[in-house]
TINU-948495 format. One record per residue: x, y, z of N, C-alpha, C in turn; residue in three letters. Coordinates in nm, 4 decimals. Atoms other than C-alpha are relative to their C-alpha. Example, Ala and Ser with C-alpha at 12.3 -4.5 7.8 and 13.67 -1.06 7.14 Angstrom:
<pts>
<pt <0.0890,-0.1190,0.0000>,<1.2300,-0.4500,0.7800>,<0.0900,0.1200,0.0000>,ALA>
<pt <-0.0820,-0.1190,-0.0060>,<1.3670,-0.1060,0.7140>,<-0.0770,0.1090,0.0730>,SER>
</pts>
This chain:
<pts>
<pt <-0.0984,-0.0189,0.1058>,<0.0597,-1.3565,1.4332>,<-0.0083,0.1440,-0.0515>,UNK>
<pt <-0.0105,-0.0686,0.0212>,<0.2072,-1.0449,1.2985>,<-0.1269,0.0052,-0.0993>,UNK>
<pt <0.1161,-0.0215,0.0910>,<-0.0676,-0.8659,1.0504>,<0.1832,0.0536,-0.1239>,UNK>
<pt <-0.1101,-0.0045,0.1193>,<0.1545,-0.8510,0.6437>,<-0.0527,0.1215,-0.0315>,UNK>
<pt <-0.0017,-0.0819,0.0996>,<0.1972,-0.5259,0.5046>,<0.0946,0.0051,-0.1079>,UNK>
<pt <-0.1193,0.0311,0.1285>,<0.3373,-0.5355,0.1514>,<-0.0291,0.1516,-0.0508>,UNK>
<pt <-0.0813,-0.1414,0.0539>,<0.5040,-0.2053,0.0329>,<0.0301,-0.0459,-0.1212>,UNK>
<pt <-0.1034,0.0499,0.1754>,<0.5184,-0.2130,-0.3731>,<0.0664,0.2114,-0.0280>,UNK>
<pt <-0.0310,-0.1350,0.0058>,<0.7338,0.1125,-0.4765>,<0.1194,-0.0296,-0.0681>,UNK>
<pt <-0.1103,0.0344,0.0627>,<1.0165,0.1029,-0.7412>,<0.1325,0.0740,0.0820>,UNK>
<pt <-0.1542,-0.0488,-0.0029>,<1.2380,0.3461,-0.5426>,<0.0125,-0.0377,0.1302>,UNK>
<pt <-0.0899,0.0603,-0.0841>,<1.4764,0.1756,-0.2888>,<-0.0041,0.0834,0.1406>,UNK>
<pt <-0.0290,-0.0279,-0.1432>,<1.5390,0.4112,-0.0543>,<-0.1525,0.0343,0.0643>,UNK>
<pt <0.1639,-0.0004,-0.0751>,<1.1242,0.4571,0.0200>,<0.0046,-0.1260,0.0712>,UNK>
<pt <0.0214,0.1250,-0.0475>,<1.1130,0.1037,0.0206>,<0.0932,-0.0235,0.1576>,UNK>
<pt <-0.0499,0.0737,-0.1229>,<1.3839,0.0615,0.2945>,<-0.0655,0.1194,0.1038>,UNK>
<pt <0.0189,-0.1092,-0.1221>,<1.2582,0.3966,0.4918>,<-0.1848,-0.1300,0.0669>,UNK>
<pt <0.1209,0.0388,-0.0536>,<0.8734,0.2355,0.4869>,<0.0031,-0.1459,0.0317>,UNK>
<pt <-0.0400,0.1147,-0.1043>,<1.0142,-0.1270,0.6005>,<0.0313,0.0393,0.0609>,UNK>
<pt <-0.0553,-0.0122,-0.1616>,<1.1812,0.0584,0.8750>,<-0.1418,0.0600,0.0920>,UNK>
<pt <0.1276,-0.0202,0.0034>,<0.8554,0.1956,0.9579>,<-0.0777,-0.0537,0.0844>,UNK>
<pt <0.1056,0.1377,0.0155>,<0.6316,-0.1015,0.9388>,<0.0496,-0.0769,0.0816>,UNK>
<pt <-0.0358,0.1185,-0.0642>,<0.8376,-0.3329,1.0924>,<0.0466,0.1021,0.1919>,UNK>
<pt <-0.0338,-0.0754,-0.1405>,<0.9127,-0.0532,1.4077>,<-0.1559,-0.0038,0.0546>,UNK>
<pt <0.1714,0.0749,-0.1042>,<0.4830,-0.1058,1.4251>,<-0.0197,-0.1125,0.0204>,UNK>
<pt <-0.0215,0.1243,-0.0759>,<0.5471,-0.4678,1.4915>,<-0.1166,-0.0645,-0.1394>,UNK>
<pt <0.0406,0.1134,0.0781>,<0.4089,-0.5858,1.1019>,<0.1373,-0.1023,-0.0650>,UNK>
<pt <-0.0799,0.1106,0.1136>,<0.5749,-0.8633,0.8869>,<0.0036,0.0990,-0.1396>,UNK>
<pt <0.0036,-0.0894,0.1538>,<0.6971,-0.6723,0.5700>,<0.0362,-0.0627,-0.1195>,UNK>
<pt <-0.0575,0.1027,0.1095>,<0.7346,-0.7834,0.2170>,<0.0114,0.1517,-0.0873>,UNK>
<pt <-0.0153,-0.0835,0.0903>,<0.8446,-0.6003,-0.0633>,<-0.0001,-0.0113,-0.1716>,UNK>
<pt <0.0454,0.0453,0.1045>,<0.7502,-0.5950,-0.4231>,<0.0406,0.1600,-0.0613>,UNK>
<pt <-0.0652,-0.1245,0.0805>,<0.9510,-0.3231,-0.6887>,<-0.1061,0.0547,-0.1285>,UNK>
<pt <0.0713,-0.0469,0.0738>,<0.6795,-0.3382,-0.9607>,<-0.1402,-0.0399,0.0082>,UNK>
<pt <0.1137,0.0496,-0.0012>,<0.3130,-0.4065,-1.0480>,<-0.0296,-0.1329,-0.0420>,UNK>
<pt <0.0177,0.1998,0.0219>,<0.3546,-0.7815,-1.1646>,<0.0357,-0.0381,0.1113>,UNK>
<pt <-0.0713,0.0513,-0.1230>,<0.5697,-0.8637,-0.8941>,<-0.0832,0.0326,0.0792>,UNK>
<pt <0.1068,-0.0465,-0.1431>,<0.2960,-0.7168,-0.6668>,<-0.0893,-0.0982,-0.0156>,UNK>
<pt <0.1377,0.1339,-0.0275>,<-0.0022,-0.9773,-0.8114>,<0.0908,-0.1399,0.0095>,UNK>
<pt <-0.0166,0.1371,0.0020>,<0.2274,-1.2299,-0.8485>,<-0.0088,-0.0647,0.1767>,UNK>
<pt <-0.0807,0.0027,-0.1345>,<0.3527,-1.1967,-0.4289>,<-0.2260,0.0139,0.0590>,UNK>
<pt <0.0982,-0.0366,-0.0628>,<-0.0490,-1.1211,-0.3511>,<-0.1173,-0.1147,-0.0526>,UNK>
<pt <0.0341,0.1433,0.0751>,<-0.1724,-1.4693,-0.5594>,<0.0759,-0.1132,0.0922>,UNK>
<pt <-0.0505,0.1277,-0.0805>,<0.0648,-1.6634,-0.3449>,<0.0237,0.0433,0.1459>,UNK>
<pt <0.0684,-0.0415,-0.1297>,<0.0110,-1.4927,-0.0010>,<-0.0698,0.1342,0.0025>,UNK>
<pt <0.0254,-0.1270,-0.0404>,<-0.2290,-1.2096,0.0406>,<0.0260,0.0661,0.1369>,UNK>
<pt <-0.0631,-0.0555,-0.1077>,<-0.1026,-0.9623,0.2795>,<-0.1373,0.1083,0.0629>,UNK>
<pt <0.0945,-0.0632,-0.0570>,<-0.3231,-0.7586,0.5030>,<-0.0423,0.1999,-0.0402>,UNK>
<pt <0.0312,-0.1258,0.0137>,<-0.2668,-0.4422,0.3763>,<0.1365,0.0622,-0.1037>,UNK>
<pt <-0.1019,-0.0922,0.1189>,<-0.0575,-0.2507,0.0368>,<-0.0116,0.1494,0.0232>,UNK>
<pt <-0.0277,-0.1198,0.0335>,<0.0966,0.0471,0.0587>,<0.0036,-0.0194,-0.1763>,UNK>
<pt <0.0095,0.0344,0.1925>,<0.0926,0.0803,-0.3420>,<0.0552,0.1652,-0.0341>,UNK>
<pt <-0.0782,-0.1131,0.0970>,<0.3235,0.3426,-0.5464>,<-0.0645,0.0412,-0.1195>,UNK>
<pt <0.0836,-0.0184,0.1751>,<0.1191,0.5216,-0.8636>,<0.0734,-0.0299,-0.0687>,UNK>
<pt <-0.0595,-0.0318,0.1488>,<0.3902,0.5879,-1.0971>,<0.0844,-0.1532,0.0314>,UNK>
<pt <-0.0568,0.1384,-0.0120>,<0.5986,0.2142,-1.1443>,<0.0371,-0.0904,-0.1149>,UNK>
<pt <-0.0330,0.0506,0.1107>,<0.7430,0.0183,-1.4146>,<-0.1160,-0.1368,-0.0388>,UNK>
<pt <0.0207,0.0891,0.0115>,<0.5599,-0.2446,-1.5749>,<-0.1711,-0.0075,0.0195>,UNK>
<pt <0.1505,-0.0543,-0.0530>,<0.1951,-0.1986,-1.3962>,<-0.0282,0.1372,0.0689>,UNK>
<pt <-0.0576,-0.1180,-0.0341>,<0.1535,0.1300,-1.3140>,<-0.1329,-0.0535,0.2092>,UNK>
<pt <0.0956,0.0120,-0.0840>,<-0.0728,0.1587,-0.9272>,<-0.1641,0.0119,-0.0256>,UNK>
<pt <0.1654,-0.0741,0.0420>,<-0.3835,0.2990,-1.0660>,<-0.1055,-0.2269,-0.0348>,UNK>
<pt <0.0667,0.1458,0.0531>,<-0.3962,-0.0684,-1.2360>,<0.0056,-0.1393,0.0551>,UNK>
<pt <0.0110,0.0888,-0.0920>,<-0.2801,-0.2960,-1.0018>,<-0.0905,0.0095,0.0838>,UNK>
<pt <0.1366,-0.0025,-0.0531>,<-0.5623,-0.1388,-0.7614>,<-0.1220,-0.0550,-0.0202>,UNK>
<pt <0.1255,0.0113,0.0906>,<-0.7992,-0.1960,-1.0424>,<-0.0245,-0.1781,0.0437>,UNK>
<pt <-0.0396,0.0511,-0.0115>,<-0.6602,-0.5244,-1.0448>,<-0.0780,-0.1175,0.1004>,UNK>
<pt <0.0134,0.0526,-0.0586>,<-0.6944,-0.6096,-0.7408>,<-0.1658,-0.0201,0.0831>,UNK>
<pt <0.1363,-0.0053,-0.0192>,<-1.0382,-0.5208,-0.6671>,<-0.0981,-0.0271,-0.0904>,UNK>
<pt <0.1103,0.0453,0.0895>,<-1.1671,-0.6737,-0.9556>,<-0.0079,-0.1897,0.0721>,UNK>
<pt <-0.0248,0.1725,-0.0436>,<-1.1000,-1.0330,-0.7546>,<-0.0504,-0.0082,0.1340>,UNK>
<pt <0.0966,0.0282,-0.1452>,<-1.3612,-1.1062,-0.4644>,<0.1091,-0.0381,0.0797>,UNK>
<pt <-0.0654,0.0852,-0.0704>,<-1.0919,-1.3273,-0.3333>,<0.1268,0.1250,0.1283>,UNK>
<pt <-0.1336,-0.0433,-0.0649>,<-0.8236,-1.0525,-0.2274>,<-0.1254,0.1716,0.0321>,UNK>
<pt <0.0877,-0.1322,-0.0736>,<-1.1524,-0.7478,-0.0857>,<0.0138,0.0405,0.0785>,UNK>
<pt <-0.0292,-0.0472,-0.1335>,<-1.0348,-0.7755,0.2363>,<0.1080,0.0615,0.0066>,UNK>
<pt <-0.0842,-0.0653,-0.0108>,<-0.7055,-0.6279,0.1373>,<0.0268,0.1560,-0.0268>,UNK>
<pt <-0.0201,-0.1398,-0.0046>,<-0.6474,-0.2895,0.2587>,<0.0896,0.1045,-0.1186>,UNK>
<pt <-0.1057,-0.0686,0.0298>,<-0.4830,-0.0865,0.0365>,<0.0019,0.2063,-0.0369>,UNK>
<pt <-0.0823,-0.0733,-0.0293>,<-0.3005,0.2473,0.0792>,<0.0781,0.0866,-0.1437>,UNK>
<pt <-0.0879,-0.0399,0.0778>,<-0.1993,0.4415,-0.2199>,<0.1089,0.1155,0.0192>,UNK>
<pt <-0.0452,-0.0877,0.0133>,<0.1025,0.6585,-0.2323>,<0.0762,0.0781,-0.1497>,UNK>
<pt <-0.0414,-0.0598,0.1290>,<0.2041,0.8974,-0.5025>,<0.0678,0.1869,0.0311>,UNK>
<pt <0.0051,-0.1337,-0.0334>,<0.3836,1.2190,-0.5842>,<-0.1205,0.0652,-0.0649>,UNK>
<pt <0.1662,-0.0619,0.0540>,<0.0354,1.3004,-0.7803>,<-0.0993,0.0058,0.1182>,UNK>
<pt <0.0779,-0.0356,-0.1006>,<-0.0998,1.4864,-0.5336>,<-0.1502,0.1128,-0.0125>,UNK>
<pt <0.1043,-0.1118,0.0181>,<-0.3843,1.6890,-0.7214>,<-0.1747,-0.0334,0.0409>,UNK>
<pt <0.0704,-0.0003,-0.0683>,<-0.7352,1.6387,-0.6184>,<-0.0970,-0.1598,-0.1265>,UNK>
<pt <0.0450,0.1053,0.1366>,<-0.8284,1.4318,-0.9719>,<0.0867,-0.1335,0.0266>,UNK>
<pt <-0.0764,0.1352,-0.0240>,<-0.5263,1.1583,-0.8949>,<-0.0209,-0.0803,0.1092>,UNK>
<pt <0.1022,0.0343,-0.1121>,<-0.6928,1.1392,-0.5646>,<-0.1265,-0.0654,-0.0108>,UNK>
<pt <0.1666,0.0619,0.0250>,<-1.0096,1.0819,-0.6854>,<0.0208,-0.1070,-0.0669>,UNK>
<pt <-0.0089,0.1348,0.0580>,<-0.9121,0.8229,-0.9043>,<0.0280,-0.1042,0.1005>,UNK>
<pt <-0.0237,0.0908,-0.0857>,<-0.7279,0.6245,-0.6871>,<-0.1074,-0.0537,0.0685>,UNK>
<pt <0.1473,0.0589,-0.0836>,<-1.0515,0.5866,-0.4478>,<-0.0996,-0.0411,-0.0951>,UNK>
<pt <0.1095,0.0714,0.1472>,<-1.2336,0.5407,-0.7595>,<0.0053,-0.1295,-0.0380>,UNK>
<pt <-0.0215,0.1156,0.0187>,<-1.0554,0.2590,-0.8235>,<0.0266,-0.1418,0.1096>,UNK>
<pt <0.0387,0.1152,-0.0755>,<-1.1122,0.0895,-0.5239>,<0.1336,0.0283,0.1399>,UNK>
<pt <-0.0645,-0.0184,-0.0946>,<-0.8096,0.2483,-0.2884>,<-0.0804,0.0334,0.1073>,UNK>
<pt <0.0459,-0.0569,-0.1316>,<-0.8759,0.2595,0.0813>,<0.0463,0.1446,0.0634>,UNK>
<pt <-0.0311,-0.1374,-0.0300>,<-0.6768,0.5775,0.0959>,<0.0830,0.0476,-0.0995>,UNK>
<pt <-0.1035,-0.0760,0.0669>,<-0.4553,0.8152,-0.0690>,<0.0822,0.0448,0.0212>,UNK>
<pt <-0.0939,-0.1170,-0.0412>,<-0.1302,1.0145,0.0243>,<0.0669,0.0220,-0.0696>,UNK>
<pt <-0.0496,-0.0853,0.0745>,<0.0546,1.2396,-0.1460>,<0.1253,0.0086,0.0388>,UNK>
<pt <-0.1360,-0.0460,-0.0942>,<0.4369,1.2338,-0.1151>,<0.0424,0.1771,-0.0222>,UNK>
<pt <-0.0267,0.0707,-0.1467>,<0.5907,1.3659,0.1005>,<-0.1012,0.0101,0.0983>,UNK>
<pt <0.1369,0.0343,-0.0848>,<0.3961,1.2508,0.3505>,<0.0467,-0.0138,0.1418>,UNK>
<pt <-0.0917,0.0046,-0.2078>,<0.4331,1.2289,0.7668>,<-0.0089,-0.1204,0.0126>,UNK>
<pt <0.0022,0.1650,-0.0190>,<0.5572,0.8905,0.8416>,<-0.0847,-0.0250,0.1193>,UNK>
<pt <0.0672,0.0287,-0.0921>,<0.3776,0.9172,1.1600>,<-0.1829,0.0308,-0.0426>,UNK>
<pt <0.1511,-0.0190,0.0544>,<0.0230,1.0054,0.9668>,<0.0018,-0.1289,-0.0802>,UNK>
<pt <0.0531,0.2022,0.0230>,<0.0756,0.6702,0.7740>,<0.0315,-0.0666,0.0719>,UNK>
<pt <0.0259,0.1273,-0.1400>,<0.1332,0.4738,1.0750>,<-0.1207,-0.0110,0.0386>,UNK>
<pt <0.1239,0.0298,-0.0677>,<-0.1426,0.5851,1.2317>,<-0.1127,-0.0272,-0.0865>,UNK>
<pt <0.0641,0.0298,0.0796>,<-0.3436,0.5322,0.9134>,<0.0019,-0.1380,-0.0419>,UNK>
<pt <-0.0103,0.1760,-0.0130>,<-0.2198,0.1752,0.9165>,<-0.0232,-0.0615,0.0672>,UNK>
<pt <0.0400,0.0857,-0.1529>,<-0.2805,0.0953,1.2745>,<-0.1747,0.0138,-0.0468>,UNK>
<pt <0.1601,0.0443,-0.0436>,<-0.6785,0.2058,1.2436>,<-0.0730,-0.0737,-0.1673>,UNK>
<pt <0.0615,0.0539,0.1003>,<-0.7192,0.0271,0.8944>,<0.0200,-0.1395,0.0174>,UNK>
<pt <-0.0326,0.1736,-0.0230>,<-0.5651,-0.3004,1.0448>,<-0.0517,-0.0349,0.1546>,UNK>
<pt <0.0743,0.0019,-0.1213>,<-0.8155,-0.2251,1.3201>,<0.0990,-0.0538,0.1658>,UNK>
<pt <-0.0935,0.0020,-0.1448>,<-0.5077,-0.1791,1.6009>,<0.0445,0.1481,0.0266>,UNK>
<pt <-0.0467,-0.1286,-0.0196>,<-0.5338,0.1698,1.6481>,<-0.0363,0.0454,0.1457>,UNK>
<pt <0.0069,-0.0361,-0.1682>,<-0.4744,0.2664,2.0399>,<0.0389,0.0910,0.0394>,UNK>
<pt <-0.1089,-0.0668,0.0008>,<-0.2853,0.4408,2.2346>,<0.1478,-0.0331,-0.0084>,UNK>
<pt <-0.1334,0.0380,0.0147>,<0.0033,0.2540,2.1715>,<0.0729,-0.1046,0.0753>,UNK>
</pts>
């Protein structure tokens, strides 16, 4: 079975660029616009791996991360932060708070692919 990556990110046209993406590396995609809507969708299936948006209405990323790594249950889920806070401190937080990575928009769609293939341990040649 496909491996789930869930993309949370309030703006639309990311969201449809990084489902076109995701689903062109052969995952199952879900999509989630804010930080509630992200625990609620990750409480009733955890997905294998969040891309996660910093800035966001409602929960911002920093805290859904927090969030989510405060719950043994959901450890195994990869997650992926992206942000335009690209300074070396918003970075550090993020991993601070328990992100598996960081990127900074804009970013090379082909550097988060391949950052998704070897974190969902399917990184080959293709």
């Amino acid at each position: 079975m496909a491996k789930t990556v869930l993309i949370v990110d309030d703006d639309e046209a990311i969201n449809l660029a990084l489902r076109y993406l995701m689903k062109g590396e052969g995952y199952q995609v879900e999509i989630a616009r804010d930080g509630e809507e992200t625990l609620t969708m990750v409480e009733k299936t955890p997905p294998d791996l969040i891309l996660l948006d910093v800035m966001m209405p409602k929960r911002d990323g920093y805290d859904v991360c927090q969030t989510l790594r405060g719950n043994p249950a959901w450890s195994g889920i990869k997650i992926i932060m992206l942000s335009a806070k690209g300074r070396d401190i918003d970075r550090e937080k993020g991993l601070a708070l328990g992100a598996d990575d960081y990127m900074a928009k804009p970013f090379s769609t082909q550097d988060l692919a391949a950052k998704v293939r070897v974190m969902l341990g399917e990184a080959g040649d293709g």
